[in-house]
C-alpha angles and dihedrals in degrees: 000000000000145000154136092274102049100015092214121356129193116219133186133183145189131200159182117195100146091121104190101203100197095053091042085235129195127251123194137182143178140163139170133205136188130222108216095197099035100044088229124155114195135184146183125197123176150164129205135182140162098246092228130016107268095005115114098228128105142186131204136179126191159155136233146174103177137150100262119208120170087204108083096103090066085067144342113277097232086057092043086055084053103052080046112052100033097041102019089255113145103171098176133084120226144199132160130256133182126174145093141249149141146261143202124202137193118199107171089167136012095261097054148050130166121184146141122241128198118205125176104198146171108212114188128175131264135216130218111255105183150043105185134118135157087253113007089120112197088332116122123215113245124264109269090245128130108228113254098179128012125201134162114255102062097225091065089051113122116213135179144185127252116285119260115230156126108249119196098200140196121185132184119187144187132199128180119173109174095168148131153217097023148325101258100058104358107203095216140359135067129259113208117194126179144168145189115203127200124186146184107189121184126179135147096253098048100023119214128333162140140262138168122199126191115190124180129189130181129180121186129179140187131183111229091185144325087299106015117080133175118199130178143200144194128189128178134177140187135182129183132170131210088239090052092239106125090190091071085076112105109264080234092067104041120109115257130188137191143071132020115018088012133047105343120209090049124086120269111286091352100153128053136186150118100272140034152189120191126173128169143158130218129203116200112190113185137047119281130052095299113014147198105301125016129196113188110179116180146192129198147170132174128190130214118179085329108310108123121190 
């Protein structure tokens, strides 16, 4: 791996994912990895097991201190270190958590899987520590700042960290993957994901409360032929506090728009708010995962206190 935060970071893992579902056997797993530039040392430890024999709950507990970014959905993260460490883009965010929780999960079918998770979690900020790339020229990285006011001329922009705090979370989530033909490009199906996030946040700047977050994702694809391919997507947020000031919530778990991933054509993050809407389809003409030509319209709309852009 490698980005602005860490500069190149070595990772390892070990794991044991051989569920027996008769014997309602255990799976562990675990890893570390080491930010050379950072000095940062980061671990995952975890259990898992199927509650009963041939009953499809389980159950997990773990620990964690990792390198966090939200923006993983913009791109994958193995696409987002190359651009990073070969032209000096970083297009994620970071900040740093460490904590532990559980989760229980439901998978009646294959296809499907429903559950609720609880973390209790620090999260701190994090600094860029490096510039360099293979062939980033004379070109910086980008502070590792989330916009707070954009404007157009780049010099009256406001940025700020991430937000320091303790979060008490509860997660249900849903998850829903009726596809086919593979993973990395599936020729037909939709995959549903969604999550409601409650939170209880508590730091010496902002003192103790409460947010809700609601997040919705759906992928649908459809096969045109044997090397032309149309996938959607549709992507929606929401974020409400029990003050009613949307701004408490951490600049890390706020909702951003524009740029790649996103609405093309916009800058990067451009556009900020408390709720969202994003749709775009994407054409994939060629054999392979991606292809030899790719079209990516969007459409996309945020809210904040009403205003909507």
């Amino acid at each position: 791996m490698y980005n602005r935060v860490d500069g190149l970071t070595l990772q390892g893992q070990i794991f044991n994912n051989n569920f027996d579902w008769d014997r309602a056997a255990t799976s562990f797993y675990g890893g570390a990895g080491y930010g050379f530039k950072s000095k940062r040392l980061y671990y995952r430890l975890g259990l898992n097991r199927y509650w009963l024999p041939r009953t499809p709950i389980e159950i997990g507990v773990g620990a964690y201190k990792q390198l966090e970014s939200e923006d993983t959905w913009y791109m994958p993260t193995n696409e987002n270190d190359f651009h990073a460490f070969f032209i000096n883009y970083d297009w994620y965010d970071y900040y740093q958590v460490e904590g532990f929780g559980g989760v229980v999960r439901f998978k009646p079918q294959r296809w499907v899987s429903l559950g609720a998770r609880y973390v209790q979690e620090t999260e701190t900020p994090v600094v860029k520590t490096t510039d360099w790339a293979l062939f980033g020229g004379e070109r910086d990285f980008r502070s590792n700042e989330w916009l707070t006011g954009w404007d157009s001329l780049p010099s009256s922009r406001t940025y700020a960290p991430a937000d320091k705090g303790d979060l008490k979370r509860w997660i249900y989530f849903l998850h829903v993957d009726v596809t086919s033909w593979g993973r990395s490009r599936p020729g037909r199906g939709l995959v549903l994901d969604a999550s409601l996030e409650q939170v209880e946040h508590q730091s010496d700047a902002a003192g103790t409360f409460n947010y809700e977050r609601f997040q919705a994702e759906l992928k649908a694809y459809l096969s045109l032929s044997r090397i032309d391919h149309l996938a959607l997507r549709v992507r929606v947020g929401s974020t409400k506090t029990d003050a009613g000031f949307e701004t408490m919530v951490p600049v890390q778990h706020r909702y951003y728009l524009g740029g790649v991933g996103s609405l093309r054509g916009y800058e990067f993050k451009q556009f900020t708010g408390n709720r969202f809407f994003l749709a775009t389809a994407e054409y994939t003409l060629g054999p392979g995962a991606d292809g030899l030509l790719r079209l990516r319209p969007g459409l996309g709309r945020r809210s904040d206190d009403g205003s909507v852009r």
